[in-house]
N, C-alpha and C positions, 0 to 999 in steps of 0.2 A: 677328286678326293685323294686316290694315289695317284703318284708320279708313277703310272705304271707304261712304260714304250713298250713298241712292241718285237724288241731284241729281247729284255726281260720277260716278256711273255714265254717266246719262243724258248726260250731257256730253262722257265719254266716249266712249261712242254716236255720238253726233249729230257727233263729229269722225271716228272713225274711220269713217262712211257718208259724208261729203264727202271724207275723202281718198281712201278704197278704190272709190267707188261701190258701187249695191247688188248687180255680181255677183260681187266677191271678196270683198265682207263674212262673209258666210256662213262660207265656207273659213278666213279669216282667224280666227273667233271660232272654230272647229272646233280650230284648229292651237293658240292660245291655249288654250281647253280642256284640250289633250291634255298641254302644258307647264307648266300649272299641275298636274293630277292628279300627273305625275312629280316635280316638286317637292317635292309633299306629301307621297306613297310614300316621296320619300327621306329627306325632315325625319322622318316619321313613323319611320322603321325605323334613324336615326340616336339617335332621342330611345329606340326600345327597348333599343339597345346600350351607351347611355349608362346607362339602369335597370337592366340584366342586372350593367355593370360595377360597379354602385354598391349593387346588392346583392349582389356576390361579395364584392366588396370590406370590406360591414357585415355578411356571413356569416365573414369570415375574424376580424376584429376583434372580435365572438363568439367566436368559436374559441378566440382566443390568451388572452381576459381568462378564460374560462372553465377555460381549461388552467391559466393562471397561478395562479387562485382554488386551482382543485383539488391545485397544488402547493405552496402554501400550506398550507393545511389538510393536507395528506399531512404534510409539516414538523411541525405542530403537535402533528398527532396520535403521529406520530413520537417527538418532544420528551417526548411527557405519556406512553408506553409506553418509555422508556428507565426500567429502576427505579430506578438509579444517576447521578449525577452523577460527574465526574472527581473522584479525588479521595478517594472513599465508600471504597474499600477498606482505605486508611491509615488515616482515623479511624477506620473497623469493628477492622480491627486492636489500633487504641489500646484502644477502647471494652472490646473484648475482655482486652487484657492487663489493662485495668484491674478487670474481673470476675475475673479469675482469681486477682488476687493478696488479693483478699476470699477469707475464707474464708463460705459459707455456712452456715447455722445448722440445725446437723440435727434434722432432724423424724422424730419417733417413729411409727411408723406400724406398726400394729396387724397382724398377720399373720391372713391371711383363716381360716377353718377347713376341715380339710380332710375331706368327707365318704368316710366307708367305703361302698363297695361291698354289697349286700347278697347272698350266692350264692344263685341259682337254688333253687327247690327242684323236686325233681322232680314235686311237682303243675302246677308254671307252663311246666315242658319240658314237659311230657303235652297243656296247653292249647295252647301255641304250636302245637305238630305236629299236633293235630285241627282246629286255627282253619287253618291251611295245607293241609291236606286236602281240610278243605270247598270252603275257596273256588278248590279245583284241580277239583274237581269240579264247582264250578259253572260256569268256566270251560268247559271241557270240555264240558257240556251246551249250551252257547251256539254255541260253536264247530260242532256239529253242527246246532241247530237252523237255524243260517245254511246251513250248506251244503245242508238238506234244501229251505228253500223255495229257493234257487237253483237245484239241479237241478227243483224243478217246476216252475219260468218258463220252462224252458228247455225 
C-alpha cells in the first residue's frame, strides 16, 4: 500500500523517540497500531461490499441476457411450430378450388371377395362344450387345491 523501506521506518523511529522521548513512545506506537488496524478493517469490509455489489450486479446481467437468449429462442421455436403462415388459408382455398374443378380420372378397383360363412356342425358344438367342460373342471380342481394347503398353513 506504501512504499514504506525500512531506512524510512528507522527514521521515522529515531524522530518520533526525540520528539516523544522514550516514555510516551511506547503509547504513542500502541495508539498508531490501533488506528492503522481500524483503517484496514474498514478498507478491508468497504473492498467486500464493493465485490458483493459487483457480483450482484454481474449475477443480474446473467440474468437478463439469459432471459433475453431464452425469449428469443421461445420466439423461434414459436415461429418454426406456427404451421401456417398469414395468408395460407386463401391460397389453400385457391389450391383447392382448383382441384376441384379437375375432374379426377377413375380408377377401377377390383372388389374384394366375400367369404361364406361355414355352419357349425354338430360334431364342432359337441367339441366346443366337452373342451369347456374339461377345462371348468380343471379349474375347479385348482381352485380347491389352493384352499386345501391354505387351510393346512393355517
Amino acid at each position: 500500500m506504501f512504499d514504506i523501506g525500512f531506512s524510512e521506518l528507522l527514521v521515522v523511529f529515531v524522530v518520533g523517540l526525540l520528539i516523544l522521548g522514550p516514555e510516551r513512545l511506547p503509547h504513542a506506537a500502541k495508539t498508531a497500531g490501533l488506528w492503522v488496524r481500524k483503517i484496514r478493517r474498514s478498507i478491508s469490509s468497504v473492498q467486500r461490499e464493493i465485490n458483493a455489489q459487483l457480483d450482484h450486479e454481474e449475477l443480474q446481467q446473467k440474468i437478463n441476457e439469459t432471459n433475453q437468449r431464452l425469449l428469443k429462442e421461445g420466439q423461434a421455436i414459436q415461429n418454426t411450430i406456427t404451421p401456417y403462415p398469414e395468408g395460407y388459408d386463401t391460397k389453400r382455398d385457391e389450391l383447392e378450388s382448383t382441384k376441384t374443378t379437375e375432374k379426377p380420372k377413375a380408377e377401377k378397383i377390383a372388389p374384394a371377395p366375400i367369404e361364406k360363412e361355414a355352419p357349425l356342425s354338430m360334431t364342432d358344438e359337441s367339441a366346443t362344450a366337452d373342451n369347456a367342460d374339461s377345462a371348468k373342471a380343471q379349474l375347479t380342481d385348482e381352485i380347491e387345491k389352493t384352499s386345501e394347503t391354505t387351510t393346512s398353513r393355517t
